[in-house]
C-alpha positions in Angstrom: 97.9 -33.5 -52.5 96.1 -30.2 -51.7 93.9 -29.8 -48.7 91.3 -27.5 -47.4 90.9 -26.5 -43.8 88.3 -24.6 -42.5 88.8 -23.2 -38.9 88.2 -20.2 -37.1 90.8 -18.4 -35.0 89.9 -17.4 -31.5 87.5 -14.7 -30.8 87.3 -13.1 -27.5 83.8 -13.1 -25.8 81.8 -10.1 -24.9 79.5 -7.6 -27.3 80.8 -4.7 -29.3 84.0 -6.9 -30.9 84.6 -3.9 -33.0 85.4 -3.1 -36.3 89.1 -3.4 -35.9 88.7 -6.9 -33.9 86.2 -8.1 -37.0 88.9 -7.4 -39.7 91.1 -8.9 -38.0 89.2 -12.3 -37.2 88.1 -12.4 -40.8 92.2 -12.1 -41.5 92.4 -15.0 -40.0 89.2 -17.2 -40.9 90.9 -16.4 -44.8 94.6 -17.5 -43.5 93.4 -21.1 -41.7 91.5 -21.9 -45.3 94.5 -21.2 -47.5 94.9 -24.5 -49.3 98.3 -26.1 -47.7 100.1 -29.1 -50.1 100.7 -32.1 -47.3 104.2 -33.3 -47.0 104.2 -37.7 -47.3 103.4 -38.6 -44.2 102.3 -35.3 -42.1 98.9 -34.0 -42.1 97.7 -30.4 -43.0 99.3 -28.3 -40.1 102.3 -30.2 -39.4 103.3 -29.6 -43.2 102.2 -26.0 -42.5 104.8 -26.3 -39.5 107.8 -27.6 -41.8 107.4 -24.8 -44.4 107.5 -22.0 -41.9 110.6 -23.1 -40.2 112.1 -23.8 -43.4 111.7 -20.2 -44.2 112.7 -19.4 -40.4 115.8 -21.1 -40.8 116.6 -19.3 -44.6 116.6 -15.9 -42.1 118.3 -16.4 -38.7 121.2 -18.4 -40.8 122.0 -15.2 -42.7 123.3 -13.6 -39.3 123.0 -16.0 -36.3 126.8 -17.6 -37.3 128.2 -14.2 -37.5 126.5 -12.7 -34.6 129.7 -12.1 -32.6 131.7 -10.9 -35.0 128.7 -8.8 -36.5 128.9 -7.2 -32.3 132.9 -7.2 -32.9 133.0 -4.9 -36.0 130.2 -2.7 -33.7 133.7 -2.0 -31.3 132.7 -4.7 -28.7 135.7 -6.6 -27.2 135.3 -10.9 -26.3 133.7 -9.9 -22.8 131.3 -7.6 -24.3 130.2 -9.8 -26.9 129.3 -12.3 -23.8 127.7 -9.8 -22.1 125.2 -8.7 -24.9 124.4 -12.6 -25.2 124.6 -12.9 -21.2 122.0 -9.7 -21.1 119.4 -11.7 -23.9 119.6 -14.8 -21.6 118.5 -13.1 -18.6 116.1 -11.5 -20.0 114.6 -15.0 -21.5 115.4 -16.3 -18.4 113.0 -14.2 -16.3 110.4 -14.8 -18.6 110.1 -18.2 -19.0 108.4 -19.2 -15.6 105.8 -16.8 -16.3 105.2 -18.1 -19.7 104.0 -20.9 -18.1 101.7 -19.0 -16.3 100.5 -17.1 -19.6 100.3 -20.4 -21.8 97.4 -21.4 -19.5 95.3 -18.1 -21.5 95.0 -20.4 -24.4 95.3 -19.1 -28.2 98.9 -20.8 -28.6 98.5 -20.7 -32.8 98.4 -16.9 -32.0 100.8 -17.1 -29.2 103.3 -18.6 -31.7 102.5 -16.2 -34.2 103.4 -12.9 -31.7 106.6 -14.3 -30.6 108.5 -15.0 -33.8 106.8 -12.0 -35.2 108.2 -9.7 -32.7 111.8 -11.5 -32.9 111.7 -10.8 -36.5 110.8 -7.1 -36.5 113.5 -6.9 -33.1 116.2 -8.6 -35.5 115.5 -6.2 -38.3 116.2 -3.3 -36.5 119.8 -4.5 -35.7 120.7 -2.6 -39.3 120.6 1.0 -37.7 123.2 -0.3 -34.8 126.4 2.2 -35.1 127.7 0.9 -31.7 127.4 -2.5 -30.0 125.3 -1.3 -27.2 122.8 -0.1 -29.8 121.9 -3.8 -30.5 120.5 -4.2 -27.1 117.0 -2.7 -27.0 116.0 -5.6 -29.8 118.0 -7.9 -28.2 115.8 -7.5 -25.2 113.0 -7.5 -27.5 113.8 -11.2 -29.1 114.4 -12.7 -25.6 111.1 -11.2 -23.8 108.7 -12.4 -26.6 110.0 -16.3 -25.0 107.5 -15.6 -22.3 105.0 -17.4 -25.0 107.6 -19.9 -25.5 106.0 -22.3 -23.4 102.3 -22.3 -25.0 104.7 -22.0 -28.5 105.9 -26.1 -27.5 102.6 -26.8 -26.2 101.2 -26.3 -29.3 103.8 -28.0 -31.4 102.7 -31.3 -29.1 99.2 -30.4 -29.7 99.6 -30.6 -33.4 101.5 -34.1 -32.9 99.0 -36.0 -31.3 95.9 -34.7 -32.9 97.5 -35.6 -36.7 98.8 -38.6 -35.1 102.6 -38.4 -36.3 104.1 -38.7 -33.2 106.1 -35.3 -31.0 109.4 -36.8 -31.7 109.1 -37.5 -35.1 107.3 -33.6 -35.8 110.3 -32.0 -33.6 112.9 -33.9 -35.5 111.3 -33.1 -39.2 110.9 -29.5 -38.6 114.3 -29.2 -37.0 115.5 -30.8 -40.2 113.8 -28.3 -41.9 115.7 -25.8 -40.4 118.3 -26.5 -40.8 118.5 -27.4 -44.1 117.5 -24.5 -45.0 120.5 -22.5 -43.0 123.1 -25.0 -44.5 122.1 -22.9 -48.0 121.7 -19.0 -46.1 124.9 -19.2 -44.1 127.2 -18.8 -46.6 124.8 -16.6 -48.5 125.1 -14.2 -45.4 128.7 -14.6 -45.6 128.9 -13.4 -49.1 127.0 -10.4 -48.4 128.4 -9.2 -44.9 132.4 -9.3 -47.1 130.7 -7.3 -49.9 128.1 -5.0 -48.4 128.8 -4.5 -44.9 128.0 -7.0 -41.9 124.6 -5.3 -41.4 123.0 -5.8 -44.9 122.2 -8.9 -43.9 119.4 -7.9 -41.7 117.3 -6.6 -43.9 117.1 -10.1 -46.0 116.3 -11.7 -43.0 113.2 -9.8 -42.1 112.2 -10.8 -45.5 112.4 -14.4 -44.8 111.6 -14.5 -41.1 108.7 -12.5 -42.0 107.1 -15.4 -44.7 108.0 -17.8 -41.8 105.5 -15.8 -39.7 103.2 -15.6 -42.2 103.0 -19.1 -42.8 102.4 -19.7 -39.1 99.5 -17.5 -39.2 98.2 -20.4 -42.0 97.8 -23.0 -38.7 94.4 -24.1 -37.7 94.0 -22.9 -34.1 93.1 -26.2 -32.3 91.1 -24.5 -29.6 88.1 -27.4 -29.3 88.2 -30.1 -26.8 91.5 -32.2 -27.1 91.3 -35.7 -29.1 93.6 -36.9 -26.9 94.5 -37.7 -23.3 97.6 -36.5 -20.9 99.6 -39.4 -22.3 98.9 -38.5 -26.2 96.4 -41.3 -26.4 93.3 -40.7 -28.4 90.2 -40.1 -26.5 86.9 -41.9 -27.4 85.1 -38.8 -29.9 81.9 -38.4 -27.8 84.1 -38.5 -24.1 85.8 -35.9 -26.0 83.3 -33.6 -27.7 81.1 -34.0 -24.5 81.2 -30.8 -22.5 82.6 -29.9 -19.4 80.6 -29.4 -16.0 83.3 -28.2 -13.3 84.7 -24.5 -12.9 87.8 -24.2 -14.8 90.7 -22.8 -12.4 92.7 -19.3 -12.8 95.3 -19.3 -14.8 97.4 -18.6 -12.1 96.4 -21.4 -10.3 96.5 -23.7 -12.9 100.5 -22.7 -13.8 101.4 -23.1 -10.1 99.5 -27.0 -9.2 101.5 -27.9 -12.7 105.1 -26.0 -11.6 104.4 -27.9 -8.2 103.2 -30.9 -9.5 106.3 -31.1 -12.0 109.1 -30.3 -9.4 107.8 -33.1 -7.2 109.1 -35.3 -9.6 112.7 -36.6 -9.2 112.9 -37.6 -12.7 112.1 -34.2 -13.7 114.3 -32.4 -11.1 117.0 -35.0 -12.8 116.0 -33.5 -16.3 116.7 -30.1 -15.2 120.1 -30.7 -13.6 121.3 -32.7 -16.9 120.2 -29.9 -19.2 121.8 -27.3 -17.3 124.8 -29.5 -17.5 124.8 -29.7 -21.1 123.7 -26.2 -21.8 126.8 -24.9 -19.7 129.3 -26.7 -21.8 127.2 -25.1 -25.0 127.5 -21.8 -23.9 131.3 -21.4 -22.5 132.3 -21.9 -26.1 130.0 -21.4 -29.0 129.6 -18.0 -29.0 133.8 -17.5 -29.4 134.1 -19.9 -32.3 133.8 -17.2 -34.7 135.6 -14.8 -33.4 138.6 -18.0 -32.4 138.4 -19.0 -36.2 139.2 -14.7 -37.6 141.7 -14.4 -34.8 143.4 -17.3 -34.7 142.9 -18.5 -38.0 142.4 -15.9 -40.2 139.2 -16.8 -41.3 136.8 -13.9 -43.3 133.5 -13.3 -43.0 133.0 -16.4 -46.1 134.4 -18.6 -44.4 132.8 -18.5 -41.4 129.8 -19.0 -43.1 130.7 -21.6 -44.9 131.3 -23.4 -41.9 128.0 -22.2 -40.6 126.2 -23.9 -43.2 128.4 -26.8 -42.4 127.0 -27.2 -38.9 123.2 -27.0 -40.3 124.2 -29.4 -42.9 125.5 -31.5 -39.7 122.4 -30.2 -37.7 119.5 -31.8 -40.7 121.4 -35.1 -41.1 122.2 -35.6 -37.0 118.8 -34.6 -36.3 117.5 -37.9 -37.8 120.1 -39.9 -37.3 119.9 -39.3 -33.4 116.2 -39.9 -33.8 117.4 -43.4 -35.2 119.1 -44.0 -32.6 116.6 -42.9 -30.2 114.4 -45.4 -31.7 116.3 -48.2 -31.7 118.9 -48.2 -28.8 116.9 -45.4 -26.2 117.4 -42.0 -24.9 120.6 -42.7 -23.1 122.4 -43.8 -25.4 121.4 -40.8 -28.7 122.3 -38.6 -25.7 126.0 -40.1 -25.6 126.4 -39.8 -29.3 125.1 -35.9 -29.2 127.4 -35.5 -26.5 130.4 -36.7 -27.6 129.9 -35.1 -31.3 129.7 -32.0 -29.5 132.6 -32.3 -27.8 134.6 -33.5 -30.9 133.3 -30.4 -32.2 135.8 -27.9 -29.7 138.3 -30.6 -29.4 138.8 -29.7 -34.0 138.5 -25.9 -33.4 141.9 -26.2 -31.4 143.3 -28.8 -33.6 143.9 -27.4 -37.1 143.5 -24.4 -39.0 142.1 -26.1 -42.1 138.8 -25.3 -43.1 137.9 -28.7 -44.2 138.8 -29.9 -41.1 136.6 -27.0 -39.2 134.0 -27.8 -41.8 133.6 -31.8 -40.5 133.8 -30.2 -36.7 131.0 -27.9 -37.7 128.9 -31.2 -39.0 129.4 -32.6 -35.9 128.6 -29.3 -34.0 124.8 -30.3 -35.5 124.5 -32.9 -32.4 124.0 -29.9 -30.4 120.5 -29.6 -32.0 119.7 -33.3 -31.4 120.4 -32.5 -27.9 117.7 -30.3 -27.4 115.1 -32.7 -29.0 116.2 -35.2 -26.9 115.5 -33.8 -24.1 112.7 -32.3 -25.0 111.1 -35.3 -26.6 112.1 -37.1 -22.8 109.8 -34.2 -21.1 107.3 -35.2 -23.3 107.3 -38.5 -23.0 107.0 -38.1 -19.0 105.0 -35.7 -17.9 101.3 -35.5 -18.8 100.7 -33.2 -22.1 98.4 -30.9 -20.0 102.0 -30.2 -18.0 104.2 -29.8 -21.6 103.9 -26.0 -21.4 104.9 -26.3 -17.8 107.7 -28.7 -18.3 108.9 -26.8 -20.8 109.4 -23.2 -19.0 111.5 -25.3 -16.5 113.9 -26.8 -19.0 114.2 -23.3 -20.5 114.4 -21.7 -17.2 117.5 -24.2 -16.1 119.1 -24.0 -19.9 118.6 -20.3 -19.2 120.4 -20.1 -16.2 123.1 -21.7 -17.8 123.0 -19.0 -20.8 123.2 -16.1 -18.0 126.6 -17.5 -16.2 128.6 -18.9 -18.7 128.8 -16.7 -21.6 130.5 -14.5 -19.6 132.5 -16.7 -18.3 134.0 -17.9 -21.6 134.6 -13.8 -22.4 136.6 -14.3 -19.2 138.4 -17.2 -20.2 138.8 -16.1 -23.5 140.7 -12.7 -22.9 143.3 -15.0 -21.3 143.4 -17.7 -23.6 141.7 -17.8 -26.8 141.9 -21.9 -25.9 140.7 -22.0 -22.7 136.9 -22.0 -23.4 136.9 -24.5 -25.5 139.0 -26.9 -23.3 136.4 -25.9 -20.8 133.7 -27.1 -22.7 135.0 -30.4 -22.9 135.5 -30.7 -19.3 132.0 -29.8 -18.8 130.3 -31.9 -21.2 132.3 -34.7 -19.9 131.3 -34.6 -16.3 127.2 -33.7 -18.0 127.4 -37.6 -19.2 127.3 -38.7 -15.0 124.4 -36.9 -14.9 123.3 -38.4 -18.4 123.2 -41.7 -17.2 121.8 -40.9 -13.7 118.7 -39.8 -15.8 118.1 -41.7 -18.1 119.3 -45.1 -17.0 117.5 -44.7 -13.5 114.4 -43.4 -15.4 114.8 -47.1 -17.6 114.8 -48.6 -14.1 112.1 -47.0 -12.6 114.0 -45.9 -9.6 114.8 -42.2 -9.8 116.5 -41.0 -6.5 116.3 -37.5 -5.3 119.9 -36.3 -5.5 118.8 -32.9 -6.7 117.5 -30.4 -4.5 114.4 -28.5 -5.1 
């Protein structure tokens, strides 16, 4: 079924727009009335929302499996390559408290629409890098332009509520999305990288990252009064077309009552300590997978993206499955089965050289994905939505933290024992499940203690 939507796109106050300001408003008026076809079940935006990270998934999985050895061929050694991924996190790491503070601006459609459209020209340029350290500049790039993360999320929940389909459900299908379309690229990236040169890849995936963001400039921008409360309840249409009578706060002070509000939650402190948990055992070990499989293994460029397309193959079906579960048996209990996929996932990189065998760990390496939606769909469900942007930049910030430290930490490990990170990782994700539990089971219980400090 085709739909029309008419909606205009934010236009800043004050006389004497400009020509330049007009063009581009009337840009965007034409974008928000392109006729969208509705996916069964999701309205106009949210189907809008699945096509564009279809398309984002078709570019980042030309490159993002062979990122490290991409940085290898450039001369850089194991600790380097965690260093240039250490240096990104950082740099996303910084920003992502801010964004909080920048996500209470408003004009998130547009918001979403600068940050994957500065990540995709920042990725593109990675096809002049001669050295490793050349990469750098647009790596700083793609991890700055998360300071709109935030209002990116906020948006996303926005979307959810007002087309009634539920946040969990509209993370999990565009995830899906994703990924499905990086189980078809990876191998495609693969291909070219053997024949062409590791960076003629990047060029193909400005292409596609580029009709990603131009489908994302297709959203309706969902600046009018919210049809629905802090706990994604619809509001009663006239309470919520009536206007509003009291001062509206800075932004500032807005982003610090809800970063103050949040952190005097235990349940939310709990939340932060279990991602960072998680998100440490993630980051000892994923980036060297690559570079274990050529090394140890012998595997080419091919290969490793076949079994890149085998973990997005593992990522669209786990996604949903996990969602199942969540469903059906509660949070605590999809986080165990992301968990220990994830961990059978390093335990079948040390086991066998096969690449069938690394192809089923791959699949299971999917549940990583699941992980992050579950957790993020727990934010959701409980905080108030006016605190999801909030919310959000701390998860990132703590997931962040965890990005800076142990990247190059697993370069460490990894100089002395190609294993080592990987047997790491399992240590780590199995002492994360205490603090798994402690979350979620004492948030079922409605007794959260404060074990984590502020």
């Amino acid at each position: 079924m085709w739909v029309m939507g008419l909606a205009r796109p934010p236009v800043l106050p004050g006389p004497g727009r400009g020509a330049l300001r007009t063009w581009v408003t009337r840009i965007g008026d034409g974008m928000e009335a392109v006729p969208m076809m509705r996916m069964p079940g999701l309205g106009r935006d949210s189907s809008v929302l699945v096509y564009a990270w279809f398309l984002w998934g078709l570019g980042t999985g030309l490159w993002a499996y062979t990122w490290p050895v991409f940085l290898s061929g450039l001369g850089a050694d194991s600790v380097e390559v965690g260093a240039v991924i250490g240096i990104g996190s950082l740099i996303a790491t910084l920003v992502y408290l801010p964004g909080g503070f920048v996500a209470q601006y408003g004009y998130h459609k547009w918001q979403t629409v600068v940050l994957h459209g500065l990540h995709t020209v920042a990725t593109g340029t990675f096809v002049m890098a001669t050295s490793w350290w050349h990469v750098v500049p647009g790596v700083f790039v793609q991890n700055f332009v998360a300071l709109l993360a935030p209002a990116v999320n906020s948006f996303l929940t926005r979307i959810a509520d007002e087309e009634r389909i539920g946040v969990a459900r509209l993370y999990s299908v565009i995830g899906s999305a994703q990924f499905v379309a990086m189980t078809v690229s990876p191998p495609v990236g693969g291909w070219v990288a053997r024949e062409f040169g590791d960076g003629a890849v990047f060029p193909l995936a400005l292409i596609g990252c580029g009709l990603s963001v131009t489908m994302m400039a297709m959203l309706r921008s969902h600046t009018g009064p919210s049809r629905v409360d802090d706990t994604g309840a619809p509001l009663d249409p006239a309470a919520s077309a009536a206007p509003s009578t009291t001062t509206r706060p800075s932004a500032f002070s807005q982003g610090w009552d809800v970063y103050r509000s949040l952190l005097a939650m235990p349940v939310i402190r709990m939340l932060l300590a279990t991602s960072l948990a998680i998100h440490a055992s993630i980051h000892l070990a994923v980036q060297f997978a690559p570079l274990f499989l050529r090394e140890e293994y012998g595997f080419d460029s091919a290969a490793i993206g076949w079994t890149g397309s085998a973990a997005s193959a593992g990522a669209a079906l786990l996604v949903l499955l996990i969602e199942r579960v969540r469903r059906r048996r509660g949070l605590l209990v999809a986080m165990y089965v992301a968990c220990a996929l994830t961990a059978a996932h390093y335990v079948l990189i040390l086991s066998s050289p096969l690449l069938a065998v690394q192809l089923v760990g791959y699949a299971g390496r999917g549940a990583m994905a699941a992980l992050g939606t579950l957790i993020t769909v727990a934010l959701t469900d409980w905080c108030p939505r006016s605190q999801v942007a909030g919310g959000v930049a701390l998860l990132a910030t703590a997931a962040g933290v965890a990005a800076i430290i142990f990247p190059p930490l697993g370069g460490w490990l990894y100089s002395i024992d190609p294993r080592a990170p990987f047997a790491m990782a399992v240590v780590v994700i199995g002492g994360a499940q205490f603090l798994v539990w402690r979350t979620f089971r004492a948030r079922r219980e409605d007794a959260i203690p404060s074990v984590v400090a502020v």
